[in-house]
PLY file of the C-alpha trace (Angstrom):
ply
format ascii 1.0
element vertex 453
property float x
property float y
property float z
element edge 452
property int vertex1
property int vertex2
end_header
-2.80 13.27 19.06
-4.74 11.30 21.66
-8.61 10.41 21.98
-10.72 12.21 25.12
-13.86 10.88 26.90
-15.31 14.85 27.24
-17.50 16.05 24.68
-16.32 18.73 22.09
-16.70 22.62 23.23
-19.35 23.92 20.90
-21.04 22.61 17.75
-20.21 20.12 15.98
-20.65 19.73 11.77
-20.70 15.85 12.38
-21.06 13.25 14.76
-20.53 9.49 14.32
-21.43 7.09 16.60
-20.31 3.53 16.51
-21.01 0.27 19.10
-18.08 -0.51 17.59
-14.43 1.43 16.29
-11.12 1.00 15.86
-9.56 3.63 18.91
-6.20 3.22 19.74
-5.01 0.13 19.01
-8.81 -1.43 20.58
-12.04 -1.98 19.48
-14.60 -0.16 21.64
-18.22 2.57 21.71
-17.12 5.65 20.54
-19.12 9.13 19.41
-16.35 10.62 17.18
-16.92 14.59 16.67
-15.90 16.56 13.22
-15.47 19.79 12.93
-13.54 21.25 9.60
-12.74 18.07 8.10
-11.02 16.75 11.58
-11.90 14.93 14.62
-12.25 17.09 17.36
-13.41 14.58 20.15
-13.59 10.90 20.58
-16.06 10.12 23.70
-18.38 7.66 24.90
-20.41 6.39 22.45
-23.73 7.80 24.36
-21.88 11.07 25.28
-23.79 14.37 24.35
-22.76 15.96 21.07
-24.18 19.32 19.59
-24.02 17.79 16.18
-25.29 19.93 12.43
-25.54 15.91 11.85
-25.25 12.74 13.59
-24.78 9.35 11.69
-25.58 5.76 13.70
-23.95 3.21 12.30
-25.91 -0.05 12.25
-25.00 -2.85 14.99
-23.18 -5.15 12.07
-20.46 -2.11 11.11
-17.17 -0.91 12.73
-15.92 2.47 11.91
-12.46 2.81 11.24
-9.78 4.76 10.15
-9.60 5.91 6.45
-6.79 3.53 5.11
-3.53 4.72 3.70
-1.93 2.75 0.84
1.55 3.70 0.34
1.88 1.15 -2.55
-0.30 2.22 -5.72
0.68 1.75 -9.52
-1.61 4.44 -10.86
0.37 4.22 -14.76
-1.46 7.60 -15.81
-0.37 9.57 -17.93
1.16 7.37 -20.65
-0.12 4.03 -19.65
-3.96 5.05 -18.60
-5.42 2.10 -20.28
-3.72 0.27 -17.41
-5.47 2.43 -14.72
-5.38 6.27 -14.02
-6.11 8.67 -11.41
-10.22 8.57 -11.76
-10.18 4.56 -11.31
-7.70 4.20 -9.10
-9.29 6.67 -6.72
-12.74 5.22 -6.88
-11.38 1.68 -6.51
-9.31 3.06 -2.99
-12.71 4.85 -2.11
-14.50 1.78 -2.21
-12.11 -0.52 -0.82
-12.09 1.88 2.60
-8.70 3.46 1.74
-8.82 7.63 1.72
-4.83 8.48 1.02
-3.21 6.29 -1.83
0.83 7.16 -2.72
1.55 6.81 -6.24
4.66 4.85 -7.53
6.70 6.38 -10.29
7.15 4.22 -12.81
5.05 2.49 -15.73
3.85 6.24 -15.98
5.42 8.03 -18.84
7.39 10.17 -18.14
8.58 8.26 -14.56
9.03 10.51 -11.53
12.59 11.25 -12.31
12.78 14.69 -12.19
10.57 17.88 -10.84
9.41 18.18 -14.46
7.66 14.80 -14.63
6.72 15.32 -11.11
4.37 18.29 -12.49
3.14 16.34 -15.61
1.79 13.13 -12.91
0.15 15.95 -11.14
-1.39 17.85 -14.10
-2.42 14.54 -15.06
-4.03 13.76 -11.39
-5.57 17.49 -10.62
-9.03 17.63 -10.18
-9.74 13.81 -10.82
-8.95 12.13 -7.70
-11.57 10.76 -5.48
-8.65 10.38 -2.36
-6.15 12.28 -1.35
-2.68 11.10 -3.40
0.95 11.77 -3.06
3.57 10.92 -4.93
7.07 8.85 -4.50
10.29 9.59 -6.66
12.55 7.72 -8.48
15.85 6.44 -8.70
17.88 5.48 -11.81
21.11 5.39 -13.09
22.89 9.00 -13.64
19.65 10.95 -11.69
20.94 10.89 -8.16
21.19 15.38 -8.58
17.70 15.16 -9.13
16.48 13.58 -5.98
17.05 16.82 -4.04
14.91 18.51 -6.00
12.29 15.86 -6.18
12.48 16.14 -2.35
11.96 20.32 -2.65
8.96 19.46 -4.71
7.18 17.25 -2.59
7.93 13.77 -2.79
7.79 11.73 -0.36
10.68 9.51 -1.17
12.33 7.60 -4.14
11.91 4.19 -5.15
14.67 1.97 -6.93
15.11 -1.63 -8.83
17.91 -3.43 -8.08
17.09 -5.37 -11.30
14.83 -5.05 -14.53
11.87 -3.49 -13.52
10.13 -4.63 -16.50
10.13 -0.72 -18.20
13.10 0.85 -20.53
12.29 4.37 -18.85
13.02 2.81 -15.53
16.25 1.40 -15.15
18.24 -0.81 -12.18
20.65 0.64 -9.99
24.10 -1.13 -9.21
25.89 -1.76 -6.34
27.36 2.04 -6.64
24.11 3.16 -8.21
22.14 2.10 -4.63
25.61 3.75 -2.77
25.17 6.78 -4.58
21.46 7.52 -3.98
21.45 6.30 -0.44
24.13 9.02 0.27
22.40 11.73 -1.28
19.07 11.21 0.55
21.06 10.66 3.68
22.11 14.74 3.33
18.33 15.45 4.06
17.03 12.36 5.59
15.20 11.33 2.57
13.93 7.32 2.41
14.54 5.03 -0.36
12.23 2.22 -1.09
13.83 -0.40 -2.80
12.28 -3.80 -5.02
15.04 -6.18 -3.84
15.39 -8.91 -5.61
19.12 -9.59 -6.69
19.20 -9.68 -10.78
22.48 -12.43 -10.54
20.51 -14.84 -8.50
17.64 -14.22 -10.54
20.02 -14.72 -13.87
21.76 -18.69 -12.30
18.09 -20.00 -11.56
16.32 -21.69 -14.18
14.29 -19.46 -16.53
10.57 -19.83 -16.40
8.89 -21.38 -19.36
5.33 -22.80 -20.14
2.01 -22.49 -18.14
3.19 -24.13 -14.80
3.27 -21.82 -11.91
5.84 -24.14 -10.46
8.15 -23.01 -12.81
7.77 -19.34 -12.69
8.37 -19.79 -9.21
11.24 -21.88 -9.11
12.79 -18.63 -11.56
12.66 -15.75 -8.59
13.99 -17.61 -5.27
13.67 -16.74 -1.98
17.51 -16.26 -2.11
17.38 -13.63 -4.66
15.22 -11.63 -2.11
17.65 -12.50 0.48
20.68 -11.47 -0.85
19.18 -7.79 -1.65
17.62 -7.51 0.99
20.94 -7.54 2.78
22.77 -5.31 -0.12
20.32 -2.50 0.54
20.35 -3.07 4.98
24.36 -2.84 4.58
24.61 0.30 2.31
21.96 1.66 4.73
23.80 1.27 7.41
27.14 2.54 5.67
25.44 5.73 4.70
22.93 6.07 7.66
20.29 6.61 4.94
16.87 5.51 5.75
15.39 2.57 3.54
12.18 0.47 2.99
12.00 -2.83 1.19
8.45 -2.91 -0.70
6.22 -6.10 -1.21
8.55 -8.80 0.97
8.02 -12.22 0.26
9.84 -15.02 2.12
11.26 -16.21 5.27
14.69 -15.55 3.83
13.81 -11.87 3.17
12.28 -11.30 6.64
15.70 -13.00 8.61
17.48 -10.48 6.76
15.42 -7.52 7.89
15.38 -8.78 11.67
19.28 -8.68 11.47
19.48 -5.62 9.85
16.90 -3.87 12.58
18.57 -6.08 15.45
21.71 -4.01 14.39
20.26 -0.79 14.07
19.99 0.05 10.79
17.34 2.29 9.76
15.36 -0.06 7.64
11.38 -0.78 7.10
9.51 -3.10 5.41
5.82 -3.56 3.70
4.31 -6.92 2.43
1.03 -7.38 0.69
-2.30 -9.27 0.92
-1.05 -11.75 -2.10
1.26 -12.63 -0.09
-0.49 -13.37 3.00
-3.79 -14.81 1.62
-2.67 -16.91 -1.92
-0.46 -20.28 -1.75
1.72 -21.52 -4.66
0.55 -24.39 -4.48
-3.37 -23.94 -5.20
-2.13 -21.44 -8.41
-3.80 -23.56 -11.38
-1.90 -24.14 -14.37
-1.93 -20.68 -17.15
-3.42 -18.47 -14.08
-1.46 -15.84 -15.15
-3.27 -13.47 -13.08
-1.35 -14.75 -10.42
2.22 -13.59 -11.56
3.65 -11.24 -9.61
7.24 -10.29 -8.51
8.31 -11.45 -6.33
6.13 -14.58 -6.81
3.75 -15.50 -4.53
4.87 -18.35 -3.00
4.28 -21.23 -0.53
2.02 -22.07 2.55
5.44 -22.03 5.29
6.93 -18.07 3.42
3.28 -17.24 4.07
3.54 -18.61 7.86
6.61 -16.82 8.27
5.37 -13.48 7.09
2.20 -13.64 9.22
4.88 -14.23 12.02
6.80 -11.43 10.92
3.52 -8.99 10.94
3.08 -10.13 14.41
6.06 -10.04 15.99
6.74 -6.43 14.28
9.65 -7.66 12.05
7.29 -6.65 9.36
5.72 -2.97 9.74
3.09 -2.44 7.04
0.97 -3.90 4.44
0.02 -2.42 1.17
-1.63 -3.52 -1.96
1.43 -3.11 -4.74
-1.81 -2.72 -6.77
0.12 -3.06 -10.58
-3.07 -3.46 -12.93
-2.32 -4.04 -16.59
-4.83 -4.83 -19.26
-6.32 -8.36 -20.10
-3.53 -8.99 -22.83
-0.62 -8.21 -21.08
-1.49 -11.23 -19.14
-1.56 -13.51 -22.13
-4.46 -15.15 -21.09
-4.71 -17.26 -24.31
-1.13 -18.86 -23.79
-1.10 -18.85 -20.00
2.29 -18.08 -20.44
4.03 -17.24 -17.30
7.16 -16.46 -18.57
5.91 -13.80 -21.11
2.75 -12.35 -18.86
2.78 -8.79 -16.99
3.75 -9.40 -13.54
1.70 -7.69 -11.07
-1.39 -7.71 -9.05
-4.32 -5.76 -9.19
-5.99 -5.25 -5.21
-6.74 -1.83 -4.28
-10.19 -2.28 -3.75
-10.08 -5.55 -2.19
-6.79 -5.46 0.21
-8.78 -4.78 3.39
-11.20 -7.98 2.50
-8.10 -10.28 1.19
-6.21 -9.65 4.69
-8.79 -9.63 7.12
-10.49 -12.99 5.44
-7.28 -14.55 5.83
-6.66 -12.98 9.71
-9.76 -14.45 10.73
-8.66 -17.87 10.45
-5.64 -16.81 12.00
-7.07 -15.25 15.03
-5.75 -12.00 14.46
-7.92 -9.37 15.64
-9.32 -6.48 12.95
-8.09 -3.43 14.60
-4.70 -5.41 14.44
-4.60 -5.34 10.70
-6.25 -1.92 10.94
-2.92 -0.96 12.41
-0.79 -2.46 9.55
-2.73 -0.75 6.53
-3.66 2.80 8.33
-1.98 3.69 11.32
1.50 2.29 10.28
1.51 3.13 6.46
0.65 6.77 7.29
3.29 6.79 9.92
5.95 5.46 7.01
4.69 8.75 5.33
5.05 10.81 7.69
1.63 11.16 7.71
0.54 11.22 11.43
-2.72 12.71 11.18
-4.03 9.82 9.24
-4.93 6.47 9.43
-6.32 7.17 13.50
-9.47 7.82 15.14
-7.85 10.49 17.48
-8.76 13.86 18.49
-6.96 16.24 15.68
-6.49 13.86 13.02
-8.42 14.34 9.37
-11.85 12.72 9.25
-11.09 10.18 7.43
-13.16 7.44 7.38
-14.32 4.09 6.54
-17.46 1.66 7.64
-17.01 -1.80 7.41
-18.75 -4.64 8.07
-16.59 -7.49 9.05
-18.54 -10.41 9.30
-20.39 -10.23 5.66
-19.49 -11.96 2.55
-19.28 -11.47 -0.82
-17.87 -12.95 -4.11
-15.09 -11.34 -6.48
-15.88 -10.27 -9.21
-13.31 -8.59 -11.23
-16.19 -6.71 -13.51
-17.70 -5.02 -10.81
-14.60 -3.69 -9.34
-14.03 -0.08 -9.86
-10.20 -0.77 -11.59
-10.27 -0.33 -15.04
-9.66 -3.55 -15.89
-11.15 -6.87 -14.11
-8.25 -8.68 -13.48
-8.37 -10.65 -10.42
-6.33 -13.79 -8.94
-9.36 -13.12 -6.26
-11.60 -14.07 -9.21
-15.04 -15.92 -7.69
-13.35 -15.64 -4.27
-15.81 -15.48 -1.30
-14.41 -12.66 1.34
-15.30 -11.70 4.26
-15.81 -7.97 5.06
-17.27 -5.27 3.05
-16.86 -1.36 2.93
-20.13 0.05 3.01
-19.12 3.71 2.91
-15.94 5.96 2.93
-15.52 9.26 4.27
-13.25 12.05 3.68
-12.46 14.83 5.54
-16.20 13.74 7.35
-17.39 13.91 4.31
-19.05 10.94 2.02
-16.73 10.02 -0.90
-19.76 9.94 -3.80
-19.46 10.60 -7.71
-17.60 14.35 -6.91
-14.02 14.23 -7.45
-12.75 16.15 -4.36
-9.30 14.57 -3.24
-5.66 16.62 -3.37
-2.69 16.40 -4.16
-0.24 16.24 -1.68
3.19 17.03 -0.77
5.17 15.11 1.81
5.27 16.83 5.07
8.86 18.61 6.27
10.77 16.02 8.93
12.36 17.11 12.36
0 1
1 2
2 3
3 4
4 5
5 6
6 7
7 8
8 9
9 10
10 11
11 12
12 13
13 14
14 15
15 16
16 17
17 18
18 19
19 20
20 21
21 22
22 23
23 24
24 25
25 26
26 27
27 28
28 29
29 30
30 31
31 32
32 33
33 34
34 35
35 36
36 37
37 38
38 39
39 40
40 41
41 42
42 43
43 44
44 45
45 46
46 47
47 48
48 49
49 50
50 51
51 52
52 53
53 54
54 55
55 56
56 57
57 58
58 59
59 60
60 61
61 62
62 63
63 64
64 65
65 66
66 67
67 68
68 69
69 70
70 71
71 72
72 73
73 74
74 75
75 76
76 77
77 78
78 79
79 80
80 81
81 82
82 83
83 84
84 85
85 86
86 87
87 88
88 89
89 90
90 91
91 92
92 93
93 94
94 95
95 96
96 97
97 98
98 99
99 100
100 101
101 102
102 103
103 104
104 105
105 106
106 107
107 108
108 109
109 110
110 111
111 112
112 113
113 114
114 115
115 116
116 117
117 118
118 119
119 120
120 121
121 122
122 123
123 124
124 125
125 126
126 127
127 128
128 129
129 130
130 131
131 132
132 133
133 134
134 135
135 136
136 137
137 138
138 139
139 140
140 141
141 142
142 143
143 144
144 145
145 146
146 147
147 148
148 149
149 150
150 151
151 152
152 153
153 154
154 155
155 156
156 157
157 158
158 159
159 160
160 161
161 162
162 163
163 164
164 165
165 166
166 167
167 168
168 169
169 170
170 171
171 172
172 173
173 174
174 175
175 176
176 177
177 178
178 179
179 180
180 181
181 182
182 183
183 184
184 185
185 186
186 187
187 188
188 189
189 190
190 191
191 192
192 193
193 194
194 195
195 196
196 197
197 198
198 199
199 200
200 201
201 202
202 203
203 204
204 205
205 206
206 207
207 208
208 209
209 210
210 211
211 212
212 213
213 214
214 215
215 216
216 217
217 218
218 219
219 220
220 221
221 222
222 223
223 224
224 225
225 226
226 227
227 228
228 229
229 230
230 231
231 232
232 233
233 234
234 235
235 236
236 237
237 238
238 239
239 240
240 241
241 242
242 243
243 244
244 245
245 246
246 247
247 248
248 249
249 250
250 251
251 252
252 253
253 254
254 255
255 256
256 257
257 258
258 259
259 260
260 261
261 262
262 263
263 264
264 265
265 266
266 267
267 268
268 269
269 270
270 271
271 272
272 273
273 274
274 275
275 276
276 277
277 278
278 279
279 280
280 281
281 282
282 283
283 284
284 285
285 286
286 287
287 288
288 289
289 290
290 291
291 292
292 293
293 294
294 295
295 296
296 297
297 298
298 299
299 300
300 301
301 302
302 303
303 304
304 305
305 306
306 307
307 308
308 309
309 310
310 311
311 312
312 313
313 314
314 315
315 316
316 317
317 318
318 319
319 320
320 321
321 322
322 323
323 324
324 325
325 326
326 327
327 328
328 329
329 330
330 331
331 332
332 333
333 334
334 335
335 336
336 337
337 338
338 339
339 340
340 341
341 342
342 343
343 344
344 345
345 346
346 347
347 348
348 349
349 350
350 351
351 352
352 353
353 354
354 355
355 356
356 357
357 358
358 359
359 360
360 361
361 362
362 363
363 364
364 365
365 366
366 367
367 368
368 369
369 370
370 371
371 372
372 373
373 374
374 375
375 376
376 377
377 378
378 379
379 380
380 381
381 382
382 383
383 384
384 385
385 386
386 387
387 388
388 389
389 390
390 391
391 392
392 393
393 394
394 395
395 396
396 397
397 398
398 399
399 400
400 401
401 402
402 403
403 404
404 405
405 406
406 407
407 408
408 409
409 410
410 411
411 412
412 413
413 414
414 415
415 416
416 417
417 418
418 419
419 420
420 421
421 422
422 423
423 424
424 425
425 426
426 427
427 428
428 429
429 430
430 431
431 432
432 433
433 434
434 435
435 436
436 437
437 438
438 439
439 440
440 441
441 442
442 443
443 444
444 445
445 446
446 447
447 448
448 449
449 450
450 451
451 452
């Protein structure tokens, strides 16, 4: 797909024109054409456009691409009080994001099979307010059912390489992450791993009480490390492709820049906690915080900025993993005992470009990390771009207002924020699908990953 200065040939259902939008890579003027739910010109923003409608956006806005988050905990069915489809859809809608992928576990059943593929979709069909695909799973004694789960759509499997924090969803080995890389390899199938290594986890002192500090001190950056490398070398052994979700150190990231120095068909994602909130400002009980891997210090932060920039690290999704109020133990502030997991969906775009800003990094540069890249780790090339055959999706966002967080009027079901009373920068003030206003109609699909080669 590329972008064109000529007009479109005929008329037009839609035209948007913009001072300012995210084309190519750049920030420019551009009149961007729809026609059927795609873009079928991207001119000059004063170029003439026979146009059913035409939509000015004001001089404060930027249009940009619809958002893809590859990194969603939806829980529905069996944990819905968590989230579910409707909320989780409205709460991408809002946040600018038009395509979420849905992880397979704290569901019930987990993606482990075709079956329970169809049961997350029957739960999901005619709810969703974005378009939503799904990712598989791997677990022990399930490696003949990721073929199938390929056949039916997935667009990959995901794995632990320790507790995951479920009974339904269980770690894989050393021969366990051997055996699934080489049956994905037989079809070029990609495994997204949590790598955190479960013996390095297991010597470090457990956490305890309602200081941060010592949560922290219980997941090391050497636990990332060391699987990190486990999954690059069985990668490379097998040729599979892999992609380590929600990095979070400097150890992690050296590991991936050897393993992609070597050649090994490896990826990476991080996430706005871990680019925007420091260890050391996490109050004492602030449960809301936990995640894992923890969010950790000011220099890991540095590093994976670095890492963003110098393309180390390719994406950046919102690992939104809500929970309800009590699973946080907010009366104990118990960190060892809490849910771990951090609800963003709505607020990802906000979190990372507040925290760019003072970085200098330009918007259509994170633009690239949380559309154009994430739908390219899909296989998803006609989203996340403003370019001439790719969907209409949409967002409008105005970069330079503010606004506090507040978790109760967020559109997750539950208001559970670390970004609680938080003043951002940047606000979505509309999102489009397929040229089309997301409003109160539920009118996203379900998709199925894309054939490769």
């Amino acid at each position: 797909m590329s972008s064109t200065e000529d007009g479109p040939a005929g008329r037009v259902d839609l035209v948007v024109r913009a001072a300012r939008a995210v084309v190519g890579g750049a920030v420019r003027g551009a009149a961007v054409a729809v026609r059927a739910g795609r873009v079928v010109a991207v001119s000059a923003l004063d170029a003439p456009v026979d146009a059913a409608r035409e939509v000015l956006l004001a001089p404060d806005e930027v249009l940009l691409p619809g958002l893809v988050d590859t990194h969603v905990h939806v829980n529905e069915p069996g944990r819905t009080e968590w989230e579910g489809f409707a909320t989780a859809t409205r709460a991408a809608a809002a946040g600018g994001i038009t395509t979420i992928l849905d992880m397979p576990l704290n569901s019930v059943p987990a993606t482990l099979d075709p079956a329970a593929l169809e049961v997350k979709r029957a739960a999901a069909r005619g709810r969703v307010f974005v378009d939503v695909g799904f990712w598989g799973g791997a677990v022990p004694g399930n490696a003949g059912q990721l073929g199938p789960l390929h056949e039916a759509g997935v667009f990959g499997v995901k794995c632990f390489l320790l507790d995951s924090g479920v009974e339904e969803f269980p770690p894989l080995d050393a021969a366990g992450l051997e055996l699934a890389l080489t049956e994905l390899a037989r079809f070029d199938g990609l495994l997204l791993a949590h790598a955190e290594d479960a013996d390095v986890i297991g010597a470090a002192p457990a956490p305890h009480g309602t200081a941060y500090a010592g949560f922290l001190a219980s997941r090391p950056p050497a636990a990332e490390a060391g699987a990190v490398r486990a999954v690059a070398q069985a990668a490379a052994r097998t040729g599979a492709r892999a992609h380590v979700v929600h990095l979070s150190s400097a150890a992690g990231l050296a590991e991936v820049a050897r393993a992609k120095a070597a050649g090994v068909r490896i990826t990476v994602e991080t996430c706005p906690h871990y680019l925007a909130l420091d260890a050391d400002a996490v109050p004492d009980g602030a449960t809301s915080f936990k995640c894992c891997p923890p969010v950790r210090d000011r220099a890991e932060q540095d590093a994976l900025w670095a890492g963003l920039l110098d393309g180390t690290v390719d994406c950046v999704v919102s690992d939104h993993s809500p929970c309800t109020p009590e699973l946080k133990l907010p009366g104990t502030g118990d960190f060892a005992g809490a849910w771990g997991g951090i609800a963003s969906l709505q607020i990802g775009l906000p979190v990372v470009w507040t925290a760019a800003r003072t970085r200098g990094v330009p918007l259509e540069t994170v633009v690239g990390w949380m559309a154009t890249a994430t739908a390219d780790l899909a296989g998803l090339p006609d989203r996340g771009r403003l370019a001439v055959g790719a969907l209409a999706d949409l967002a409008v966002f105005a970069p330079e207002e503010e606004f506090v967080v507040r978790g109760a009027e967020l559109e997750h079901r539950n208001p559970v924020t670390p970004y609680e009373g938080r003043t951002l920068r940047g606000v979505v003030r509309s999102t489009w699908r397929r040229g089309v206003p997301v409003d109160g109609t539920p009118r996203g699909e379900l998709l199925s990953a894309p054939a490769r080669g």
